[in-house]
C-alpha positions as CSV (number, residue, x, y, z in Angstrom):
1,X,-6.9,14.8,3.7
2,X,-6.7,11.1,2.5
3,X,-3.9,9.5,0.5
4,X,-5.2,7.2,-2.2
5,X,-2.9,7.2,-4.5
6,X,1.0,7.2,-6.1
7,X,1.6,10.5,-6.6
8,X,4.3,9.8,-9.1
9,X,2.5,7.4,-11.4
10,X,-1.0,8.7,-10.5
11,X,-2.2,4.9,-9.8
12,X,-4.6,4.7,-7.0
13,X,-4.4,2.2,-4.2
14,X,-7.5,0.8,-5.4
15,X,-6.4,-0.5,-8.7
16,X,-3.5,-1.5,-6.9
17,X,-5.4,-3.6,-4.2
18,X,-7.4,-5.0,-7.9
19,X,-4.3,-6.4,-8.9
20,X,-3.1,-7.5,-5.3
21,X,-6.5,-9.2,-5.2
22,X,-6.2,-11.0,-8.3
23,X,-2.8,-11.9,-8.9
24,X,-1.5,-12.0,-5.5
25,X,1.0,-9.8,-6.0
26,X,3.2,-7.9,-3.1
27,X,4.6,-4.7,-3.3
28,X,7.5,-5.3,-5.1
29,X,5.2,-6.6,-7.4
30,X,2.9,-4.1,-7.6
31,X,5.9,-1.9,-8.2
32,X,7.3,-3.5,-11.1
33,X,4.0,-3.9,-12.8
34,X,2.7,-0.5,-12.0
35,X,5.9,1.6,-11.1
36,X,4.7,2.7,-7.7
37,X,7.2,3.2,-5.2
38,X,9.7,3.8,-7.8
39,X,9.6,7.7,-8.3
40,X,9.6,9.4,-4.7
41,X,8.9,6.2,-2.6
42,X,6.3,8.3,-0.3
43,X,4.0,5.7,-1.3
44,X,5.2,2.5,-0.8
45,X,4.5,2.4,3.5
46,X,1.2,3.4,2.8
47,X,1.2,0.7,-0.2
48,X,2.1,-1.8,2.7
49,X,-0.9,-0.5,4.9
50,X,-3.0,-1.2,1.8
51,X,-1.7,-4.6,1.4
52,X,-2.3,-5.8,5.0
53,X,-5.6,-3.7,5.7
54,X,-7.3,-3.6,2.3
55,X,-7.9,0.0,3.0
56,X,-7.5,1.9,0.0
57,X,-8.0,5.7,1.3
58,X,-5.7,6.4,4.1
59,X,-5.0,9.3,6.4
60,X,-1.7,10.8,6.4
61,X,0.9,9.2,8.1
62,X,4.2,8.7,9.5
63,X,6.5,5.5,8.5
64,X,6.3,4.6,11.9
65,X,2.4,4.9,12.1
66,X,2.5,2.9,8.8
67,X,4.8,0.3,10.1
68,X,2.8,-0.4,13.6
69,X,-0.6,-0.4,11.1
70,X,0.9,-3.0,9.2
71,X,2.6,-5.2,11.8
72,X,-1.0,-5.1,14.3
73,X,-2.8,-6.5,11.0
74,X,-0.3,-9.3,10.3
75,X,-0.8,-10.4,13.6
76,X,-4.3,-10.1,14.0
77,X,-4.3,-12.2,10.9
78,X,-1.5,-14.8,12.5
79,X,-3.2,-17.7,14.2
């Protein structure tokens, strides 16, 4: 099973990643534009992963699996 999506506001991480891509925006961005984040919240770690991976179909996770995705990227990234 892959997550791909805000449940809530049914917007895949894909358009999401579109906007991200185009605009720049971050997740609180992201979630005032698009509302995600803002109904349950079960999205926004995975939103995160998204953000620092580009991955937009992810396997389920823990927030703590999220959070060590997202910090190895940033500092793979970091000089």
């Amino acid at each position: 099973m892959l997550v791909d999506r805000c449940v809530c506001h049914q917007v895949t991480f894909r358009e999401l990643k579109q906007i991200a891509d185009r605009d720049g925006a971050d997740l609180e961005e992201l979630s005032r534009r698009t509302h995600c984040g803002t109904g349950c919240g079960m999205c926004r770690p995975y939103i995160e992963v998204m953000l620092a991976t580009g991955r937009t179909e992810l396997p389920v996770m823990n927030e703590g699996e999220c959070a060590r995705i997202v910090f190895d990227a940033r500092r793979a990234k970091t000089p």
